[in-house]
MITORBA-538832 format. One line per 4 residues: number of its first residue (from 1); for each residue x, y, z of N, C-alpha, C, CB. Coordinates in steps of 0.1 Angstrom, whole numbers. Glycine has a CB too. Layout:
REM MITORBA-538832
NUM = X,Y,Z,X,Y,Z,X,Y,Z,X,Y,Z  ...
//
This chain:
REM MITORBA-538832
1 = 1138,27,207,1146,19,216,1160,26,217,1148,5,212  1165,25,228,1178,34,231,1190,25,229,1179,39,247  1197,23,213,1210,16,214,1216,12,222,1217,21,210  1218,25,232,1230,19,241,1229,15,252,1239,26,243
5 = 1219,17,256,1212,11,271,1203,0,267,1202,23,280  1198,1,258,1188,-10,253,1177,-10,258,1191,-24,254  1168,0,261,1156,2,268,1144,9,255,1160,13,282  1136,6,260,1121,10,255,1126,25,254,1106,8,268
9 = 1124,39,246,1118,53,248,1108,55,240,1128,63,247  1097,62,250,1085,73,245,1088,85,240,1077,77,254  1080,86,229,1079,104,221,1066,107,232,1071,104,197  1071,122,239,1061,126,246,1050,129,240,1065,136,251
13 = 1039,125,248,1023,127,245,1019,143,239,1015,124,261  1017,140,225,1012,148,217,1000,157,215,1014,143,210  991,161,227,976,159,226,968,169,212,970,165,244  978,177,208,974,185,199,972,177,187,982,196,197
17 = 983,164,183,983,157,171,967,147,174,1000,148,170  969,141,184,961,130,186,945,138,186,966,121,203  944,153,188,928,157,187,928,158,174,924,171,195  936,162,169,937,168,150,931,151,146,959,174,140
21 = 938,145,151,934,129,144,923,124,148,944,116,145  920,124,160,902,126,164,894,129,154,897,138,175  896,140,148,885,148,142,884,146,132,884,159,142  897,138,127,894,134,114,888,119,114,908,136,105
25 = 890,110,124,884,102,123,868,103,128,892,95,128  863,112,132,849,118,135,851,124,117,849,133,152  857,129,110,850,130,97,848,116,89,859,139,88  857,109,92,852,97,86,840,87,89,862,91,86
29 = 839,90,103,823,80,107,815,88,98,814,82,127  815,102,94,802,110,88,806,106,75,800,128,92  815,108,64,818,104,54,812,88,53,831,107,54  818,81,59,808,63,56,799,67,54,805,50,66
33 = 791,70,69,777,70,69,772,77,58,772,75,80  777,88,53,770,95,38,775,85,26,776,113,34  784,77,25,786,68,19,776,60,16,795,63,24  770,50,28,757,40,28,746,48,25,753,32,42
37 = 745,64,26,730,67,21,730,72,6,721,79,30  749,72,-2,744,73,-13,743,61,-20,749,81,-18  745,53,-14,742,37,-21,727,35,-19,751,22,-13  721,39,-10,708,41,-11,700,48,-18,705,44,-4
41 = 707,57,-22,701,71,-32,704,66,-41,706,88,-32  712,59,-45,709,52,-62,707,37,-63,723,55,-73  704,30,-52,696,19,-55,679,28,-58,697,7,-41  679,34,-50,658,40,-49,660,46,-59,649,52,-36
45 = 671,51,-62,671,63,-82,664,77,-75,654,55,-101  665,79,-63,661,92,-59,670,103,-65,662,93,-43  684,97,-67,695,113,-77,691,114,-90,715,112,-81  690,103,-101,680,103,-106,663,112,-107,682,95,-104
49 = 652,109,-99,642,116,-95,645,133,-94,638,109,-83  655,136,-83,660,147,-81,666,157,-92,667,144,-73  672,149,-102,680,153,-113,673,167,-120,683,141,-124  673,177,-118,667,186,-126,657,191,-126,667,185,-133
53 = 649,190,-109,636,188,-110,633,202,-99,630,171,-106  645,209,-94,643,220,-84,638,218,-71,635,229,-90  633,231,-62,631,225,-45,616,219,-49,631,240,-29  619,209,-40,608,199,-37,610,195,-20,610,185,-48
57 = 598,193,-17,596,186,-1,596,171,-3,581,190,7  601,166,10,599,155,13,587,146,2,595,156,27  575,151,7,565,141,2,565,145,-9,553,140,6  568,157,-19,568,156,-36,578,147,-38,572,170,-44
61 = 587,150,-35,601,137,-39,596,120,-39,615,138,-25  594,122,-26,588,105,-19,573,102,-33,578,108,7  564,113,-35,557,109,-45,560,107,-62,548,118,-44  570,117,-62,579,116,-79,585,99,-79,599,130,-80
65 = 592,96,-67,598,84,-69,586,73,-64,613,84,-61  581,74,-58,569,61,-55,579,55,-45,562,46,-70  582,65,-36,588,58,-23,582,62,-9,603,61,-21  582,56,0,575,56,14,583,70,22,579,38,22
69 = 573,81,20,577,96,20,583,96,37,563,108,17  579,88,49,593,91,63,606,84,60,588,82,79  609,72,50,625,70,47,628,82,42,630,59,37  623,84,32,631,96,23,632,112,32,620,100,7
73 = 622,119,36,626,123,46,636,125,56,621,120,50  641,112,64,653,108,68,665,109,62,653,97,70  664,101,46,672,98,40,679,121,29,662,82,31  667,127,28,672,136,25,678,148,43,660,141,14
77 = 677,143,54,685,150,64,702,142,61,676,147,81  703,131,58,715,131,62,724,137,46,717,115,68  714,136,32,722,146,22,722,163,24,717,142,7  712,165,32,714,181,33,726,182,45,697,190,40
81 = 726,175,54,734,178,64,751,172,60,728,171,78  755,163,51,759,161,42,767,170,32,751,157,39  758,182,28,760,191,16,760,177,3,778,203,19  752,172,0,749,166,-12,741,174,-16,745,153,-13
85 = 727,176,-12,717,190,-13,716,194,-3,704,189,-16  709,204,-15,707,218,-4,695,224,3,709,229,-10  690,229,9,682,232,20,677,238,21,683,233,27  661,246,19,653,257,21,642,260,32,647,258,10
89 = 645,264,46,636,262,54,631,276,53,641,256,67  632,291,48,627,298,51,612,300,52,631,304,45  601,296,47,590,296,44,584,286,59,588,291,29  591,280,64,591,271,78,588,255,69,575,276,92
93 = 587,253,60,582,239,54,600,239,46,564,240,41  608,225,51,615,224,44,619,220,27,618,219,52  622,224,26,622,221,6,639,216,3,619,242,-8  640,205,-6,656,202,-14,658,208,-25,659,189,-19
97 = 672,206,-29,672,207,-43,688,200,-43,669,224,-52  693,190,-54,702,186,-61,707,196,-69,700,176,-67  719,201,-62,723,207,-74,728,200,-88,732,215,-70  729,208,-101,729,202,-111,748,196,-112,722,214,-122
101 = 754,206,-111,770,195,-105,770,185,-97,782,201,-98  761,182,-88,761,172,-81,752,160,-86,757,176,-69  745,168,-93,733,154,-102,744,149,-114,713,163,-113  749,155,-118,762,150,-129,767,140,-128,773,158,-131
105 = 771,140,-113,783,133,-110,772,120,-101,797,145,-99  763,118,-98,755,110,-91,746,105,-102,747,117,-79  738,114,-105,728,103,-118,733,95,-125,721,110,-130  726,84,-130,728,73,-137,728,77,-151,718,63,-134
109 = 722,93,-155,726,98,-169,738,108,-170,714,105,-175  746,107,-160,756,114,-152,768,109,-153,754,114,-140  776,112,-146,789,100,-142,788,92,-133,802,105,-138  772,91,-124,770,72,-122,778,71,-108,779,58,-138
113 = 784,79,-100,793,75,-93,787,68,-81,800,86,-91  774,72,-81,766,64,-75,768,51,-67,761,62,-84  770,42,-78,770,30,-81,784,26,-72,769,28,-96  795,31,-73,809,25,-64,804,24,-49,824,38,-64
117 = 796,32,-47,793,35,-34,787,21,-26,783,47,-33  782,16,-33,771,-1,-32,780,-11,-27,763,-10,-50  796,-4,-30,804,-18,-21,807,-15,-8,819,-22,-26  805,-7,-4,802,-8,11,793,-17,20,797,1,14
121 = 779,-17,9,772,-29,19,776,-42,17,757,-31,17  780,-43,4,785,-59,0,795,-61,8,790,-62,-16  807,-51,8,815,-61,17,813,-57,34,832,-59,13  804,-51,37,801,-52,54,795,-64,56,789,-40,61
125 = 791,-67,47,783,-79,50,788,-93,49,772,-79,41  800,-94,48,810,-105,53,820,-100,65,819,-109,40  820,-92,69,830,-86,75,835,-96,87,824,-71,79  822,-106,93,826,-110,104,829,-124,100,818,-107,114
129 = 828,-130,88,834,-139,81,854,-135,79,825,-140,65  853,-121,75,867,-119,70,874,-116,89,868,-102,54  860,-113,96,874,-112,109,877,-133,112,865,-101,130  871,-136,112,876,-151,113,883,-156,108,872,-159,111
133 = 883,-149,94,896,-154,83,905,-150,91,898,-147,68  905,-136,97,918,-130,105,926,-142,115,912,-117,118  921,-144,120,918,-152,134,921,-171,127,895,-146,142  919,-174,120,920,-189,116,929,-191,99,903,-195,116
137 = 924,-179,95,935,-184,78,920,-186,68,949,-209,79  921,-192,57,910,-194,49,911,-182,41,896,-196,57  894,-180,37,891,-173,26,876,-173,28,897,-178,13  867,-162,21,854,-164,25,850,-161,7,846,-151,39
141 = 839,-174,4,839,-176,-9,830,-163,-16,833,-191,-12  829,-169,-30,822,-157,-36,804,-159,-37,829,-155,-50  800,-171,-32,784,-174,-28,783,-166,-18,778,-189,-24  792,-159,-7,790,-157,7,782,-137,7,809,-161,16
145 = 792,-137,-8,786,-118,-9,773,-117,-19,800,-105,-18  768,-108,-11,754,-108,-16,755,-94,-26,741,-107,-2  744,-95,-37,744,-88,-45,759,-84,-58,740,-79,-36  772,-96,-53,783,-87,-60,782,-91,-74,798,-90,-53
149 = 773,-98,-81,775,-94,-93,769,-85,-98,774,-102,-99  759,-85,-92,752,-75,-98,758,-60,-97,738,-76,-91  763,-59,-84,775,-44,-85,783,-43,-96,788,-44,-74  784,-53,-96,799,-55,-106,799,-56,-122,805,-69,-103
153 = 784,-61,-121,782,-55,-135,775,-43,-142,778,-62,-140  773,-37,-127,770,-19,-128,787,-10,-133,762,-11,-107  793,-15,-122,809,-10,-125,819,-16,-139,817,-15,-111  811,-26,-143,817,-25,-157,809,-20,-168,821,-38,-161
157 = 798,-18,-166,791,-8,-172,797,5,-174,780,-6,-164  805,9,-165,806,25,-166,822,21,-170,802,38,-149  828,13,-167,844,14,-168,848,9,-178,853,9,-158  840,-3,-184,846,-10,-198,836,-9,-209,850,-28,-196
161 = 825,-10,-206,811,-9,-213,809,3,-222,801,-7,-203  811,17,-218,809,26,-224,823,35,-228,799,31,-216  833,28,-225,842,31,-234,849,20,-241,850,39,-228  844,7,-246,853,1,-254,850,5,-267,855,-12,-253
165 = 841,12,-278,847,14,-289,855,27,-293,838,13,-296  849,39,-279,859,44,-282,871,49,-275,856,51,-286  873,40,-269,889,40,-261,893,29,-258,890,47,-248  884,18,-253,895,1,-252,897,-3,-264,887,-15,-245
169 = 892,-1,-275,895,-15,-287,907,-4,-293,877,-21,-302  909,6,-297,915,12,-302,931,11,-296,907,22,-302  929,9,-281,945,4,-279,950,-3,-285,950,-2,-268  944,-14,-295,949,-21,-295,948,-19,-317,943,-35,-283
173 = 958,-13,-322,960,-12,-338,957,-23,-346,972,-8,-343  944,-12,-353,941,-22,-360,924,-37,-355,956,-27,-359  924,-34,-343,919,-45,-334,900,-39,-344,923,-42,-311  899,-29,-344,887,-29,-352,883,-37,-363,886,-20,-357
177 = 892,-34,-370,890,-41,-387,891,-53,-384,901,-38,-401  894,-61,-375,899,-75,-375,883,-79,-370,915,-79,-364  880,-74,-363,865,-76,-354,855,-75,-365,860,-63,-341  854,-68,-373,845,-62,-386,848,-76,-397,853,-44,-394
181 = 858,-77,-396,859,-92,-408,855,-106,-400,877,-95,-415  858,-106,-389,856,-118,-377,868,-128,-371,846,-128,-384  869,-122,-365,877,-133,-354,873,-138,-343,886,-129,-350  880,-147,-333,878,-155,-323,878,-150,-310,886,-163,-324
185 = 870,-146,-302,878,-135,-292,867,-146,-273,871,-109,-299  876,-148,-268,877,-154,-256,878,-143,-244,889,-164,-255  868,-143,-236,865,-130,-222,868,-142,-212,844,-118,-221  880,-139,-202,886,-146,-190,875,-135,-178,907,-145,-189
189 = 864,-146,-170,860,-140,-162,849,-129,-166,870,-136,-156  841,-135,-173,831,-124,-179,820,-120,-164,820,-132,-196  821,-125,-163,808,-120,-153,796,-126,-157,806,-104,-153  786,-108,-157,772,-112,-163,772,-109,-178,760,-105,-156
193 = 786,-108,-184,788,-106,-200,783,-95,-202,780,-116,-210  779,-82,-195,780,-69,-200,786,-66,-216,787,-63,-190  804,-71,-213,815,-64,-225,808,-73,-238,836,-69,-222  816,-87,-235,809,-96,-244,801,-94,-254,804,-102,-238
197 = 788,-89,-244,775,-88,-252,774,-74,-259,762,-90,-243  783,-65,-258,784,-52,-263,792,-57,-278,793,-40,-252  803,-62,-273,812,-66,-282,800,-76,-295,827,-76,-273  798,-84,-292,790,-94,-299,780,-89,-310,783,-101,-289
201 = 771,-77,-304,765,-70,-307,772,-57,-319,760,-66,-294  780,-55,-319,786,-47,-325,796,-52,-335,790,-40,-318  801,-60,-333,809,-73,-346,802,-83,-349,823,-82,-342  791,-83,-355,784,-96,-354,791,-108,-365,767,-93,-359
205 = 802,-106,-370,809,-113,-382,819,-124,-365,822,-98,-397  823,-115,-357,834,-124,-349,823,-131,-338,849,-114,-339  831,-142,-332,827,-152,-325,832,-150,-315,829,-163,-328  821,-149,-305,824,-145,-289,823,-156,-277,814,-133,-285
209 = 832,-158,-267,830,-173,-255,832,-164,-243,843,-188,-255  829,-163,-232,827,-157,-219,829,-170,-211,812,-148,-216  838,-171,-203,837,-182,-195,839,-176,-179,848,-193,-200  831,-179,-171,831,-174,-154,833,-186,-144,818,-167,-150
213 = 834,-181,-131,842,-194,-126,822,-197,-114,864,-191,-113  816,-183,-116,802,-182,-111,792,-186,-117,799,-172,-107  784,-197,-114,774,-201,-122,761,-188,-120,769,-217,-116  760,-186,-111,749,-170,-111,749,-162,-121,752,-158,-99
217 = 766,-154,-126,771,-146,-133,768,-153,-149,785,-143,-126  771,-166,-151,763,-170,-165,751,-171,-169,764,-180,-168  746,-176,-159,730,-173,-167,727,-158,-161,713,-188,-162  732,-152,-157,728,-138,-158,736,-135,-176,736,-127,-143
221 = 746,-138,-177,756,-137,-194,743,-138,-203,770,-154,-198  737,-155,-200,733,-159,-212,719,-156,-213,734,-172,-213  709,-149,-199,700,-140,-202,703,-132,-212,698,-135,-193  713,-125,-204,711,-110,-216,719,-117,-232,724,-90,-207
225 = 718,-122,-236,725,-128,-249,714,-128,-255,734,-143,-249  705,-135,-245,690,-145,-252,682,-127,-253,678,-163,-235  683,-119,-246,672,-110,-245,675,-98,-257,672,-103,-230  690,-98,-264,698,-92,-276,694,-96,-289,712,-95,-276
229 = 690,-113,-288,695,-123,-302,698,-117,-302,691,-128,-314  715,-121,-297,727,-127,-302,727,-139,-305,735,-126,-294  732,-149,-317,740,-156,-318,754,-160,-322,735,-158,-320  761,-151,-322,779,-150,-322,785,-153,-302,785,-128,-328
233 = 775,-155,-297,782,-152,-284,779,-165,-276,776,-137,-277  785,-175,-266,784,-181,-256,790,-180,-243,785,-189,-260  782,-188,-235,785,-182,-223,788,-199,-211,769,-170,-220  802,-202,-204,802,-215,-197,805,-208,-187,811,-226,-201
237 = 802,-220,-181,805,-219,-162,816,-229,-164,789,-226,-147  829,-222,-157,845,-231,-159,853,-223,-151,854,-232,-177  861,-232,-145,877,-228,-143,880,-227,-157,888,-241,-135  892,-206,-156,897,-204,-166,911,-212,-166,897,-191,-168
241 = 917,-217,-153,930,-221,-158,928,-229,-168,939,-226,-148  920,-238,-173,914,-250,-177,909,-244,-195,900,-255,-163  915,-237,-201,907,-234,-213,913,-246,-224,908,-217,-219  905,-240,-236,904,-245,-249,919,-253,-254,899,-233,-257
245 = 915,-260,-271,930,-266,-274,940,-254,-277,930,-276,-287  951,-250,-275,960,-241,-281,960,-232,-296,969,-247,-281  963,-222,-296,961,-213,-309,956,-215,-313,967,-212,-318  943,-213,-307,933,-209,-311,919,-201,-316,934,-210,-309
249 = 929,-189,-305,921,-176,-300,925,-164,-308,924,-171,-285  920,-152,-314,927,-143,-316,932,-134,-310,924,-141,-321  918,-131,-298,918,-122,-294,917,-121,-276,909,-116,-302  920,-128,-266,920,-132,-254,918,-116,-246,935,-142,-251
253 = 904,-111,-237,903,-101,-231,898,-105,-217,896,-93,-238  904,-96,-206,904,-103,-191,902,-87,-181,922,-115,-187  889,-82,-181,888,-73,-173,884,-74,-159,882,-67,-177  894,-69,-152,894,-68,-135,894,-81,-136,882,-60,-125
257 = 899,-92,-135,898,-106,-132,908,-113,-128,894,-112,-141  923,-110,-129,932,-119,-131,935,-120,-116,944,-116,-141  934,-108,-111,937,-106,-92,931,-114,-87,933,-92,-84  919,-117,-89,913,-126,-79,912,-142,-81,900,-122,-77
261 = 921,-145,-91,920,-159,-96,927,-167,-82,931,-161,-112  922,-181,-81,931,-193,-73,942,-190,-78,928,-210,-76  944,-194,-88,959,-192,-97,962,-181,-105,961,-202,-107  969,-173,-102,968,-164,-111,975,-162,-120,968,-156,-107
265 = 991,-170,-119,999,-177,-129,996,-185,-141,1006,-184,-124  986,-196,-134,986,-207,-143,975,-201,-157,980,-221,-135  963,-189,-147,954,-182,-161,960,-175,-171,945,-171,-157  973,-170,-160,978,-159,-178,988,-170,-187,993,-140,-174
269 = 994,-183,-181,998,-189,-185,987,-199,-200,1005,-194,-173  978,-203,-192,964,-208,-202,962,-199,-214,949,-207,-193  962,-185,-209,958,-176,-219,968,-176,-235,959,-160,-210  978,-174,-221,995,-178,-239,989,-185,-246,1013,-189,-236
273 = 988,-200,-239,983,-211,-248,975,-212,-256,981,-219,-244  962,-206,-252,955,-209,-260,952,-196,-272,945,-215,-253  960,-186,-272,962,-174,-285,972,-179,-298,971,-160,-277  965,-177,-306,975,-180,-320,986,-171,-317,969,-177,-338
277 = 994,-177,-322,1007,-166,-327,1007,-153,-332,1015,-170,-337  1014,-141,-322,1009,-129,-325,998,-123,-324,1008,-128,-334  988,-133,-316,974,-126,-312,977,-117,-298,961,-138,-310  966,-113,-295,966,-102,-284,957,-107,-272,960,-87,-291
281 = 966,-102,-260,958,-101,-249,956,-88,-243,961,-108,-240  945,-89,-241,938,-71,-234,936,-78,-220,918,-61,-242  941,-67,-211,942,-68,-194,937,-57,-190,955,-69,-187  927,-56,-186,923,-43,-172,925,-50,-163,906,-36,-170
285 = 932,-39,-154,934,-42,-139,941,-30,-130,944,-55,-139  932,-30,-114,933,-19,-108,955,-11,-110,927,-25,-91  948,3,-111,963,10,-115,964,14,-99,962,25,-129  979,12,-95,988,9,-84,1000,5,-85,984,1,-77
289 = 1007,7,-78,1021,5,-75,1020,-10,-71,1028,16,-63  1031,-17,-68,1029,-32,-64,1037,-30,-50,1036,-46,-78  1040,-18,-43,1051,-14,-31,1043,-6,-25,1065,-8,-35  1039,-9,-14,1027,-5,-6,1033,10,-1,1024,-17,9
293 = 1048,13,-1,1050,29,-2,1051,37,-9,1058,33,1  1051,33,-20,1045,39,-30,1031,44,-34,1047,33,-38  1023,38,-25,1007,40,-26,1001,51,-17,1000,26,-21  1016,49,-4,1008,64,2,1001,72,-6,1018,74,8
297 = 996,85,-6,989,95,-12,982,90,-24,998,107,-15  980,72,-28,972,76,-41,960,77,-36,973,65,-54  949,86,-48,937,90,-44,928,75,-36,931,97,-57  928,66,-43,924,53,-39,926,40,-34,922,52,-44
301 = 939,40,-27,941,34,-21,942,27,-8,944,34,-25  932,36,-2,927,27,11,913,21,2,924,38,30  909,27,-2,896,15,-7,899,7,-16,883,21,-12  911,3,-22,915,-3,-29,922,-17,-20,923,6,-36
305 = 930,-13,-10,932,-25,-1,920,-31,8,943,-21,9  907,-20,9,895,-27,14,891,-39,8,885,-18,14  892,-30,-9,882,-41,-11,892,-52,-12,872,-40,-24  902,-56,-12,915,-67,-16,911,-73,-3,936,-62,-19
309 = 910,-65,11,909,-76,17,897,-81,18,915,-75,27  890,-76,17,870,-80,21,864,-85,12,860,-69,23  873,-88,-3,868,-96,-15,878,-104,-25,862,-86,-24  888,-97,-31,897,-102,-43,910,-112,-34,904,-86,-55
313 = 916,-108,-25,926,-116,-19,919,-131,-9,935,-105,-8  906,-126,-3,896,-137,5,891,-146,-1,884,-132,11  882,-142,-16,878,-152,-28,889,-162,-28,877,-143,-44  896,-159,-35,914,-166,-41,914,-174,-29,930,-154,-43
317 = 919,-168,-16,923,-178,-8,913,-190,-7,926,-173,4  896,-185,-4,887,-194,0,890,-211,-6,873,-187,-5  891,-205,-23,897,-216,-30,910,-222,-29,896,-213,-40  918,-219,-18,935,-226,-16,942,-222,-25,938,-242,-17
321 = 939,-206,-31,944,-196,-39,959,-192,-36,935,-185,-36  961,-184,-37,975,-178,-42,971,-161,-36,976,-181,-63  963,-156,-32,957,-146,-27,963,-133,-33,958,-147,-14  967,-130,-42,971,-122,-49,973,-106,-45,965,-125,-59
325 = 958,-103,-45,950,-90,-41,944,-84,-53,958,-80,-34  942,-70,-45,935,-60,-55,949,-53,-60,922,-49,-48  952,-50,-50,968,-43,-50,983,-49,-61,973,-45,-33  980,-57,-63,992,-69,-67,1002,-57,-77,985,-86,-79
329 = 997,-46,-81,1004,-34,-85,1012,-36,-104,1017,-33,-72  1013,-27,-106,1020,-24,-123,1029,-34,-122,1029,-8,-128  1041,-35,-111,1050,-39,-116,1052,-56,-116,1060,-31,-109  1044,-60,-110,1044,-76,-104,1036,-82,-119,1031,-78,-85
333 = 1023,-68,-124,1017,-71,-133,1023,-76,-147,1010,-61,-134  1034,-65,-150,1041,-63,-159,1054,-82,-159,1046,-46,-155  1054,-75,-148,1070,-96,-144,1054,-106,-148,1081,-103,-112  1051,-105,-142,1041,-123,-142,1036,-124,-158,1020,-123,-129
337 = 1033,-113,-167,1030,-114,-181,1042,-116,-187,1023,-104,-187  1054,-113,-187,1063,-119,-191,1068,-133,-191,1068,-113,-189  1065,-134,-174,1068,-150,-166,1058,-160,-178,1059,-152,-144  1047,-154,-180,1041,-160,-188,1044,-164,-201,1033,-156,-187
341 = 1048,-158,-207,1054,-158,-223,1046,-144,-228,1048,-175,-233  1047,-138,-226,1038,-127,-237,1051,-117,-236,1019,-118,-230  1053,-108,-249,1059,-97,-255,1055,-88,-255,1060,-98,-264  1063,-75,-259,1055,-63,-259,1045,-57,-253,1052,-62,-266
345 = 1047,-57,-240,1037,-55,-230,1037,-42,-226,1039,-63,-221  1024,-33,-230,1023,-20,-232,1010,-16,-216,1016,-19,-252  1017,-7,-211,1006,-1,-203,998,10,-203,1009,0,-195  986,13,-207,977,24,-212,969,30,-196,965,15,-227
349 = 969,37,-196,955,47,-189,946,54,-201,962,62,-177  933,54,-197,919,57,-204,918,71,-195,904,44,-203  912,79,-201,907,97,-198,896,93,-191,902,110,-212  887,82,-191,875,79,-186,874,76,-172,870,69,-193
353 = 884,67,-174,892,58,-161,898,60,-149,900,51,-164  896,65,-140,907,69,-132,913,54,-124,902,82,-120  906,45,-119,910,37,-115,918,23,-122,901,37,-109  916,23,-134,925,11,-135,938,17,-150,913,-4,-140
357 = 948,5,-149,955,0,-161,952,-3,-174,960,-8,-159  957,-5,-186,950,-9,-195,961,-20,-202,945,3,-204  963,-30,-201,980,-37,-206,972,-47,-218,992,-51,-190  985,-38,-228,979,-50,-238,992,-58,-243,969,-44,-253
361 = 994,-71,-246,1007,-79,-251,1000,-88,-260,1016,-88,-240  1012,-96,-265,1009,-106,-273,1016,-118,-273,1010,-101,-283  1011,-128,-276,1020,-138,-279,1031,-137,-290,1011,-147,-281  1038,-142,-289,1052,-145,-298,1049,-151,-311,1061,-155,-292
365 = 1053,-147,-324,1055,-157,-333,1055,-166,-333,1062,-157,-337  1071,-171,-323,1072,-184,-323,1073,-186,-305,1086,-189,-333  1060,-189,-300,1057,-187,-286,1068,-190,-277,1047,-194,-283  1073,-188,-270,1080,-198,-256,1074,-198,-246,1093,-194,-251
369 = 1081,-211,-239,1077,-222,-231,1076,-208,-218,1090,-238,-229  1059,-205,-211,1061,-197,-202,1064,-206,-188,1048,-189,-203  1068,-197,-181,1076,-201,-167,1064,-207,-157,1083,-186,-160  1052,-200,-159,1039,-204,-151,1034,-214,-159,1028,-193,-148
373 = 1034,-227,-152,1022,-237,-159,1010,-240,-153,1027,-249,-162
//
């Protein structure tokens, strides 16, 4: 707008910019779409199958895996055309092969990456729930996504699962020996108890509680408890704002969870309460800035606001939430645990991890009255 006249002005029509951005948004239709067929390739365990097994055709593959050899077929044109694999038509009969850096990073004996890819269908599949949210306000609950626990406890598999003895517990000094002699330790938002049941399994002296706000995600918990014998471990269906009597706990742990709470104050506030003096809380939660310009260039953060809006900010609201997000960022992270009463509030990154934070604090000696109730 022109100050001094006060009129509308146009930046002349750019056609060189606007084709450059064409084509990149023509790379992104092809990027999704190879997106959905590798969520396919490792639901069928075809990267897997493929893993080290050299050129094969269609129907050897489709027969290695016991899959219906015209999907796969299909399904290996769009990874050759792709460049996921690679391609041998000389002989006139086409043949694949996975390469072995690509099977690394895809197999499930691999780095699994697989598996991130599966939120694409989960959240397409509300999508025209979340445009109504647009359009009216609300929230679309967490019965409404199909398959997300089960994602979700593939992705804590790889992010908390297989590194907490040797990189989560160790943040926290000392937190070994204490587990080895037995203490009290409370999981805000367990899920299907993946950690829990790792943890449980491996300190069998401490006493483990998982409480989720999804009844699905518990008796998935208390399956796998029952299928371990375990008995150090239980598993409730609860609102966490709502826990146990005070100083209680030793050890209070809350992965990827606190973003998507109704309340997200009043849980870390509950959590104070119910930790003895001096005990500890462990926090995973997505790593980000809490200032949306700051996020430009991070590697992940347009799929990081996807999923906030197509899951963790929609959940929250559904319930007359507080809608937090996925995004809610370090620094908002860092004020609200204080708002809460906790001390010494330390923020870690894991070598394993690229995507999240690691915050661990503690309650006070002599606790004070947190600001969130």
């Amino acid at each position: 707008m022109c100050t001094s006249c006060n009129t509308v002005t146009h930046q002349p029509n750019d056609d060189a910019s606007a084709e450059a951005f064409a084509e990149g948004l023509l790379d992104t239709v092809n990027q999704t779409s190879l997106a959905i067929m590798i969520s396919v390739g490792h639901r069928t365990h075809l990267f897997d199958t493929l893993r080290g097994r050299g050129w094969v055709t269609s129907h050897e593959l489709a027969d290695a895996a016991k899959l219906n050899e015209r999907y796969v077929r299909e399904w290996l044109g769009a990874m050759a055309t792709g460049h996921v694999v690679e391609i041998d038509a000389t002989d006139g009969e086409n043949r694949f092969r996975l390469p072995d850096a690509h099977a690394e990073v895809l197999a499930r004996s691999g780095q699994s990456m697989g598996t991130m890819f599966q939120w694409f269908a989960v959240l397409g599949g509300v999508e025209t729930r979340i445009v109504d949210a647009f359009k009216h306000g609300g929230g679309v609950p967490y019965d409404a996504f199909d398959r997300f626990h089960e994602v979700m406890a593939e992705e804590s598999n790889l992010t908390v699962v297989s590194g907490l003895h040797e990189h989560i517990i160790p943040l926290v000094p000392g937190l070994a020996d204490d587990l080895d002699r037995g203490i009290a330790v409370l999981d805000v938002g367990c899920g299907s108890g993946l950690a829990v049941c790792e943890l449980a399994r491996r300190f069998p002296r401490s006493h483990f509680t998982g409480y989720d706000l999804c009844e699905p995600a518990i008796i998935a918990a208390r399956k796998t408890a029952q299928t371990l014998g375990l008995t150090n471990v239980e598993f409730a269906w609860r609102d966490v704002t709502d826990l146990a009597t005070p100083d209680q706990i030793d050890l209070v742990t809350a992965f990827d969870v606190i973003h998507d709470q109704r309340d997200p104050a009043g849980v870390l506030a509950a959590i104070q309460r119910v930790l003895k003096p001096n005990a500890t809380f462990l926090m995973q939660d997505l790593r980000a800035s809490s200032h949306v310009a700051d996020n430009v260039g991070h590697p992940l953060c347009p799929f990081l606001y996807t999923i906030s809006t197509m899951h963790c900010m929609t959940v929250s609201l559904a319930q007359g939430g507080a809608g937090l997000g996925t995004v809610w960022g370090e620094q908002l992270a860092v004020q609200m645990l204080g708002e809460a009463g906790f001390e010494n509030v330390k923020v870690n990154t894991l070598p394993h991890d690229i995507q999240n934070n690691w915050y661990v604090s503690s309650k006070p000696a002599k606790a004070a009255e947190p600001v969130a109730a």
